[in-house]
C-alpha positions in Angstrom: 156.2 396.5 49.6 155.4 398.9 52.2 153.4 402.3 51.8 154.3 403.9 54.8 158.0 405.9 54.0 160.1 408.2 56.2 161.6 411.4 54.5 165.4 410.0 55.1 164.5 406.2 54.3 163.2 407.5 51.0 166.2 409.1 49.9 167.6 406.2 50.8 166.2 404.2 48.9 164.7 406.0 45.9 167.6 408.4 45.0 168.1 408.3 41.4 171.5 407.7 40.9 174.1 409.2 38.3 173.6 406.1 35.8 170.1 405.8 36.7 170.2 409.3 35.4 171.6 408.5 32.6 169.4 405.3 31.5 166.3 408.3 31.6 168.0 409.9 29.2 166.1 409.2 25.7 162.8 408.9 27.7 160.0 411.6 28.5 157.1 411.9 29.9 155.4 408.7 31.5 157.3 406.7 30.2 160.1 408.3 31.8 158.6 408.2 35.4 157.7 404.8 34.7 161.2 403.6 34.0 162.4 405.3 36.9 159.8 404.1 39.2 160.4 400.2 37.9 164.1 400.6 38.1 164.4 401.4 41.7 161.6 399.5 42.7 163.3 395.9 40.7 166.2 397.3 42.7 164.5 396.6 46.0 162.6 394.0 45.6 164.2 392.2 42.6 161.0 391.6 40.9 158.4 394.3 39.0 155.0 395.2 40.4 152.0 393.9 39.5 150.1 397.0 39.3 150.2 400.7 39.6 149.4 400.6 43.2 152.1 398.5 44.7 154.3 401.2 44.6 153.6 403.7 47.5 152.6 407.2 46.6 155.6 408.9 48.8 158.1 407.2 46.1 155.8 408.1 43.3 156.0 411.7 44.1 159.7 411.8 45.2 160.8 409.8 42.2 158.5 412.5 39.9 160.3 415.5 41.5 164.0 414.0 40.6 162.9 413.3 36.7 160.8 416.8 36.4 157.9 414.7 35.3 154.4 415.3 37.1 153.3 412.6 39.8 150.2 412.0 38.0 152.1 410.9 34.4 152.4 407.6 36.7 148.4 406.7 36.2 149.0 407.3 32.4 152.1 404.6 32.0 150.9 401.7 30.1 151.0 398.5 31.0 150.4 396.4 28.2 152.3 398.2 25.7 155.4 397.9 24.0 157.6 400.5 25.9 157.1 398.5 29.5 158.2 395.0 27.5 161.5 397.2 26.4 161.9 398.6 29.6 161.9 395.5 32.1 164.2 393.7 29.6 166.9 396.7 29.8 166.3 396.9 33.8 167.1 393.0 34.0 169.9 393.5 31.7 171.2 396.5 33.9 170.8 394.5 37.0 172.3 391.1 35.1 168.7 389.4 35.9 167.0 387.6 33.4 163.4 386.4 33.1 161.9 383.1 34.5 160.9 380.2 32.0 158.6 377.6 32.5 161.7 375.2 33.1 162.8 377.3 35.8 160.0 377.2 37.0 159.9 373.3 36.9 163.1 373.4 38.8 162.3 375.4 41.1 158.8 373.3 41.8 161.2 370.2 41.7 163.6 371.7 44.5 161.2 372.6 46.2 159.1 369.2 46.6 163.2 367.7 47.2 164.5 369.5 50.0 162.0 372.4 51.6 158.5 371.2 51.6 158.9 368.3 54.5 160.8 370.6 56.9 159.0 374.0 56.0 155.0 373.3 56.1 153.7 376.9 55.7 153.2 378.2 52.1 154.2 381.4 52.6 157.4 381.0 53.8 158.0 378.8 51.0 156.6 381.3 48.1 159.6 383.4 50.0 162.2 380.8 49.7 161.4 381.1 46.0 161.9 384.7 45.4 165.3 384.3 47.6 166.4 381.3 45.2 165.7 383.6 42.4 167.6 386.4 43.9 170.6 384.2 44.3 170.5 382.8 40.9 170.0 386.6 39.1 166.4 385.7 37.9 163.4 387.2 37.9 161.1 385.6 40.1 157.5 384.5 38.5 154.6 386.7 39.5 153.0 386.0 42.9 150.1 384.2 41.6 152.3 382.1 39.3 154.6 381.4 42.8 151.4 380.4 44.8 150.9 377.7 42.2 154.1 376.6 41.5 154.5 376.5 45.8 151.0 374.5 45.4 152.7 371.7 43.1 156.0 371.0 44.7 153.7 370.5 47.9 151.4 368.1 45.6 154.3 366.4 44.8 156.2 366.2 47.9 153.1 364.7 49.9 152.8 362.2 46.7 156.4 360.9 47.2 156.1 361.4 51.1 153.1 358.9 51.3 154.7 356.2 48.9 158.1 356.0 50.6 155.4 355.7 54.0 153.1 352.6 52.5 156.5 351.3 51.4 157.5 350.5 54.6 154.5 349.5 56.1 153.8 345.3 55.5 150.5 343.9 54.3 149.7 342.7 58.1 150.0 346.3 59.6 148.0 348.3 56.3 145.0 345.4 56.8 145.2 346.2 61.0 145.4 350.5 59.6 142.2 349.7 57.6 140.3 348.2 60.6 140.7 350.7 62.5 138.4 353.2 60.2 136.0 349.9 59.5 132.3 350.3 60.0 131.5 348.2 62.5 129.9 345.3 61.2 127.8 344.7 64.4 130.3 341.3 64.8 133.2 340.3 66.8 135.8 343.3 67.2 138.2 343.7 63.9 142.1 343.5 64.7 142.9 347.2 64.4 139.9 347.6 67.0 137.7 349.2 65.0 135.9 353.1 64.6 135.3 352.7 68.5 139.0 352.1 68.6 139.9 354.8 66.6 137.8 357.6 68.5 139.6 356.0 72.0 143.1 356.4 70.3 142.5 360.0 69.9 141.3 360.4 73.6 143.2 361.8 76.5 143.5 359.9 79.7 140.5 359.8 81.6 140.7 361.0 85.8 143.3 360.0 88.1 142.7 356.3 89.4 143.8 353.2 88.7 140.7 352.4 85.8 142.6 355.1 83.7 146.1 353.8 84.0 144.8 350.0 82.8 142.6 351.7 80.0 146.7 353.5 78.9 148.2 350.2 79.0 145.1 348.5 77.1 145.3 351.2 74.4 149.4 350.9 74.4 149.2 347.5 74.0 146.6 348.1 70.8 148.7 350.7 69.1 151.8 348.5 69.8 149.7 345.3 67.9 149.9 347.5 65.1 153.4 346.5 64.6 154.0 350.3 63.7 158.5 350.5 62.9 160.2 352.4 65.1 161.7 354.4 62.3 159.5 354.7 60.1 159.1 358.1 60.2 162.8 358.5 61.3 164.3 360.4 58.1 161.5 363.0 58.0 161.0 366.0 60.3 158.9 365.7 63.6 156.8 368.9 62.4 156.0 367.1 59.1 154.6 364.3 61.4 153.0 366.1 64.0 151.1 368.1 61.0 149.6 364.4 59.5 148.8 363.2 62.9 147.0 366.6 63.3 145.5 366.1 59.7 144.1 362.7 60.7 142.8 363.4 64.2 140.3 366.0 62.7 139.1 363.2 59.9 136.2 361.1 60.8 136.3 357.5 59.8 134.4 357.5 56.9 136.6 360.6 54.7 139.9 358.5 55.8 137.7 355.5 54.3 137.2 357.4 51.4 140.4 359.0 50.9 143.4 357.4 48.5 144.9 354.0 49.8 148.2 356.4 50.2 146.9 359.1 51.9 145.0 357.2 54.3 147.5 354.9 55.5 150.3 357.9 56.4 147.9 359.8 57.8 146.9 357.0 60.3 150.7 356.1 60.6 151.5 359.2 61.2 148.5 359.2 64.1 149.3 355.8 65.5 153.0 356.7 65.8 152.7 359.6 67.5 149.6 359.0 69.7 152.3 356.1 70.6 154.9 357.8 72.2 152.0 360.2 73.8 150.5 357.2 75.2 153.9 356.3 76.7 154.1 359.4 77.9 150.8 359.3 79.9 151.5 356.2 81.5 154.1 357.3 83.1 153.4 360.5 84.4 149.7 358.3 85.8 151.8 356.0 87.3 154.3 358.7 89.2 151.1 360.6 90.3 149.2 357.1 91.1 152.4 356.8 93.7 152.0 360.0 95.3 147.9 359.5 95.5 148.8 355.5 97.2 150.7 357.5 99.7 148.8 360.8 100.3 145.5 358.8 100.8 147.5 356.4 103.5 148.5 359.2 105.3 145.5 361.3 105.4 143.8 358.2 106.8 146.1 357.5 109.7 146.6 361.3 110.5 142.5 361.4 111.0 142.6 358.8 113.6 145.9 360.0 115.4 143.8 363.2 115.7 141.3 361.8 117.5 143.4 359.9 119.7 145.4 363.3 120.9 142.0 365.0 121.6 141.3 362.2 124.3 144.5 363.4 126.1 143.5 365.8 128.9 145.1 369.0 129.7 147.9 369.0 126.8 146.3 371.5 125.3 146.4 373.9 128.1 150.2 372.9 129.0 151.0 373.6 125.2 149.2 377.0 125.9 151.2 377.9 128.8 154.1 377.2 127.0 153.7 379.7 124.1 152.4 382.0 126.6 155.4 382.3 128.6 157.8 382.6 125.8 156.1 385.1 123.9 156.1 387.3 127.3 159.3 386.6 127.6 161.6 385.6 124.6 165.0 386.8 126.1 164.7 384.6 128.9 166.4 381.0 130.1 164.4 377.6 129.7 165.1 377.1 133.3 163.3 380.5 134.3 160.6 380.7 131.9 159.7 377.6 131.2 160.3 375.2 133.9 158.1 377.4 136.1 154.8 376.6 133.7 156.2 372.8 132.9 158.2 371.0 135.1 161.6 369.5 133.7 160.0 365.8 134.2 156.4 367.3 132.3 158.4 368.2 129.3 159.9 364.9 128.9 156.6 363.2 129.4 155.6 365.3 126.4 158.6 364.3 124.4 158.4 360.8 125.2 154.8 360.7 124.2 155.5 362.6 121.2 158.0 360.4 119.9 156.3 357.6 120.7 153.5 358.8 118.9 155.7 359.7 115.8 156.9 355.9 115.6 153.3 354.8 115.7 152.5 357.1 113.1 155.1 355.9 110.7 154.1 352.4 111.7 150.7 353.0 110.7 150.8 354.7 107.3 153.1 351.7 106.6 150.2 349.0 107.5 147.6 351.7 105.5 150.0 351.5 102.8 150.7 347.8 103.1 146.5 347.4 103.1 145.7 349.5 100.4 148.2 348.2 97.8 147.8 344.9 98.3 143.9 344.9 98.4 143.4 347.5 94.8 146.3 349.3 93.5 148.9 346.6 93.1 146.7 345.4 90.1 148.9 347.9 88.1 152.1 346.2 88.4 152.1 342.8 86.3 150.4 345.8 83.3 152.8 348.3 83.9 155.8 346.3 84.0 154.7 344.8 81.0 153.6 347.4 79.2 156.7 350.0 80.2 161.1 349.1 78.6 162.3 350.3 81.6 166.6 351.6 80.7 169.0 353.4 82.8 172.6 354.9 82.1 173.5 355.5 85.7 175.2 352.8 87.3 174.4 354.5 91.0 170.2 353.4 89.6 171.6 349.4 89.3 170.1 347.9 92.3 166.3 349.7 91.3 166.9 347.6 87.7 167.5 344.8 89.2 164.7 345.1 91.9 162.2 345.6 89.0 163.5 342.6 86.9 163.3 340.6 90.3 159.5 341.7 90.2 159.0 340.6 87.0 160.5 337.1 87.5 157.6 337.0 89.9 154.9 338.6 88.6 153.3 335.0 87.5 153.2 333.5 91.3 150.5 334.3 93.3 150.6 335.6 96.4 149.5 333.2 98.9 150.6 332.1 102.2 153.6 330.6 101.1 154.5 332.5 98.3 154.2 335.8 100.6 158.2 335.5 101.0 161.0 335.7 97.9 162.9 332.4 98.0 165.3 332.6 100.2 168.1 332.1 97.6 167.1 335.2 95.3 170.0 337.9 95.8 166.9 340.6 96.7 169.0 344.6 96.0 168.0 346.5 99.4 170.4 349.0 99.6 169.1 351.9 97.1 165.8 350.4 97.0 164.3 349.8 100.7 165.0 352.7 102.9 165.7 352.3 106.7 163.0 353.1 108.1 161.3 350.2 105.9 163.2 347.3 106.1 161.8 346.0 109.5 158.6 345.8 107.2 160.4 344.0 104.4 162.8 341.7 106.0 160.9 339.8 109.2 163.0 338.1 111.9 164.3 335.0 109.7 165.8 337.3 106.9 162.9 336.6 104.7 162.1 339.3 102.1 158.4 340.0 102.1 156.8 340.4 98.4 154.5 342.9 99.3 156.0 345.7 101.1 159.1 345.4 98.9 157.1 345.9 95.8 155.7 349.3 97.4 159.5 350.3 98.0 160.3 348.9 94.5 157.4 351.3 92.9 158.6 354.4 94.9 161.9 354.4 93.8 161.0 353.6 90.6 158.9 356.6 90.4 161.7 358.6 92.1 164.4 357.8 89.5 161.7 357.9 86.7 161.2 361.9 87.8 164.8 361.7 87.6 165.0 360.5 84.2 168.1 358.1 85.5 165.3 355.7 84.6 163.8 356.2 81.1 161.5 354.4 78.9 162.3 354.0 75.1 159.6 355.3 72.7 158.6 358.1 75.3 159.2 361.6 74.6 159.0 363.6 77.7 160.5 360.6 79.4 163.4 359.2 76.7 166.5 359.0 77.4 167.6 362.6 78.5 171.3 361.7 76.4 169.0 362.1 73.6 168.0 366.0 74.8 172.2 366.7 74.0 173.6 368.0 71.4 175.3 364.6 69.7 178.9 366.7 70.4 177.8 367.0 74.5 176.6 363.2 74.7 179.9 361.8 75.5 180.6 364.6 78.4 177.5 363.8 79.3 178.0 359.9 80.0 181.3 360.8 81.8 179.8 363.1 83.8 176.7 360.7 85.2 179.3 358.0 85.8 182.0 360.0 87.7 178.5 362.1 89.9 177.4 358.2 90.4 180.5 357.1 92.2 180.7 360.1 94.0 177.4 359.1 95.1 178.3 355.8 95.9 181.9 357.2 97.6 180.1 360.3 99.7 176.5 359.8 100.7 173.6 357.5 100.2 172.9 356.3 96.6 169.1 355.9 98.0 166.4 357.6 96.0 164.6 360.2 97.3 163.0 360.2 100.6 160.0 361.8 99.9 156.5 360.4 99.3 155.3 357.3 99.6 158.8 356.1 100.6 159.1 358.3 103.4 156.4 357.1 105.8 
């Protein structure tokens, strides 16, 4: 209780009423004060204090002035005897509370341990849920040391049941692959769960930005994956419970999960593995859309160095561009023909614009052979991994020909590319439209109609990433990146399915379906 009071909320709250008045009646003294203080004090907090200091001294004084007994009577109420016995039981009977057994308190350990302790993890919250309970079922609640305990045994038994329904469901196989992962290394060959070294890697963030860190994701995927983990296995429980044991086991070293009961070990590095899972998901793709970006960034910071040195070998455009600004900052207000004409002739200008354009289409055509280099000499190592390692789903039918584009790559990812295997054979139906922008397909489709591999996977990547920031693309057993129906409220989902299929054929009907046109598809 608090010991700070206001004049008004005391009389409030500690205003003897007339049959508080008249339960004082055949007391005196401290024992009178006492009763009066307990009484109104049960009132409020529906439970007795545990000492003489737990009730603030404004209400001790206040209380004292309404039964004409002196403040300091209240340091002479005893609280061992037989008067404060007789006087809690005739407050519980006035307030139709009666006192807490030890069955209670079994039931309330038992409903606890049953419906609170895997959705509500901190103790005291729960030690509150049990003096509400009590509240509601007109008892008094147990003392608050008696509460901590009973809180500490429901949680006992809780994580008991939680971690044998959680070995339940795991098979023989995937509890031997669990216990190699905290094996000491025998100095041998590598254990299947991958060993301690394993273990400490699992619990590691990516590393930089590079192609080495988005293999090293799709290695440790894989390894978790191997694991054979169930998707639901942790599916009736709530994702704070989980989060809390895969917090729990990523401060454990090896050897105290090695040591700890069969039970508790293998939920606590379930409960790791499955989460670090859907993290590890996670990262992948959010390497692979900023891998995409860096492909293109890179190409284009490389061709824009050498097209700056090729405009500072162009004489005297500087000093035309000069007089340009020149005369139309003097004059703003005035005509093209009158101001500018007389610094650039008509013919000069579209010399410029000419050269500019020109220079524009080289540009483009450049970054595309950068990108076309790059890709096919280092980063298109990523693709047979990724694809393999990423369930790629969509729900928007307007996304169909970037599905089908990425299951043609797969179909492929096995031939090698060699002289004559740089083409798609000829009788593949190859999706363009909505994968391969305009200003690409000269560089996917050569004279003959052939569909080069290369340069389609690029466009196949960049609207993959585009639809993947999106989320019209998702990837089960992510979490940023699942499947945004699963972000709704279950009442909203349907709405929602409507509504992506009716913007989809507006797409379709209205404008370009095309991805985005930024990035590395917009060279």
């Amino acid at each position: 209780m608090r010991q700070d009071w206001e004049p008004e909320d005391l009389i409030e709250v500690w205003t003897l009423l007339e049959e508080d008045q008249e339960r004082l009646r055949n007391k005196s003294g401290a024992n009178r004060l006492g009763f009066a203080l307990l009484l109104k004090f049960f009132e409020v907090e529906a439970r007795f204090p545990e000492d003489h200091g737990e009730i603030p001294a404004p209400a001790v004084s206040y209380v004292a002035q309404q039964v004409k007994v002196p403040a300091e009577e209240w340091a002479a109420y005893d609280w061992s005897g037989r008067a404060i016995k007789r006087h809690r039981v005739e407050i519980r009977g006035a307030f139709g509370f009666r006192e807490c057994t030890a069955e209670d308190q079994a039931q309330l350990a038992e409903w606890l341990a049953a419906e609170l302790c895997g959705v509500e993890l901190n103790r005291d919250r729960l030690a509150e849920a049990v003096v509400v309970r009590c509240r509601g079922e007109r008892m008094e609640p147990p003392t608050p040391g008696r509460i901590a305990r009973l809180v500490g045994s429901a949680v006992t038994t809780f994580e008991e049941r939680f971690c044998t329904a959680t070995v339940g469901r795991l098979s023989a196989a995937t509890r031997s692959r669990l216990d190699d992962l905290v094996a000491e290394d025998a100095g041998g060959e590598e254990s299947a769960g991958g060993g301690v070294s394993f273990f400490s890697e699992l619990k590691a963030d990516p590393g930089a930005l590079g192609l080495d860190s988005l293999l090293a994701e799709v290695n440790k995927l894989q390894r978790v994956r191997a694991l054979e983990l169930a998707p639901e296995l942790f599916g009736d429980v709530s994702e704070k419970l989980v989060a809390a044991w895969r917090a729990r086991a990523s401060k454990e070293y090896p050897s105290d999960l090695r040591a700890a009961a069969p039970p508790v070990r293998y939920t606590l590095l379930a409960a790791l593995c499955h989460v670090r899972q859907t993290e590890i998901t996670d990262s992948l793709v959010e390497l692979f859309i900023q891998l995409v970006q860096r492909i293109n960034t890179r190409a284009e910071k490389k061709v824009e160095g050498e097209f700056t040195k090729d405009l500072k070998r162009v004489r005297g455009k500087e000093g035309i561009l000069l007089r340009l600004a020149e005369a139309a900052v003097a004059e703003p207000g005035g005509t093209v023909r009158k101001v500018i004409f007389p610094v650039a002739g008509e013919s000069t200008l579209k010399a410029l614009a000419a050269e500019a354009a020109a220079n524009e289409a080289r540009y483009r055509a450049r970054v595309r052979t950068v990108l076309r280099s790059s890709y096919s000499g280092h980063w298109r190592r990523m693709l047979s991994p990724l694809l393999g390692a990423l369930e790629l789903k969509c729900n928007n039918t307007a996304y169909r020909p970037v599905m089908d584009a990425i299951d043609l790559l797969k179909r492929y990812l096995d031939q090698p590319i060699a002289k004559e295997g740089a083409f798609f054979d000829e009788s593949e139906r190859i999706p363009l439209a909505g994968v391969v922008r305009e200003e690409w397909r000269k560089a996917v489709v050569d004279e003959r109609g052939r569909v080069e591999r290369i340069p389609y996977e690029l466009c196949v990547l960049v609207s993959l990433r585009d639809a993947l920031r999106r989320r019209e693309i998702w990837v089960p057993g992510a979490g940023r990146w699942q499947n945004p129906e699963d972000d709704l409220p279950p009442t909203s989902r349907t709405t929602a399915t409507c509504t992506t299929t009716r913007s989809a054929s507006r797409r379709t009907r209205g404008r370009s379906s095309e991805p985005s046109r930024s990035g590395c598809g917009s060279p």
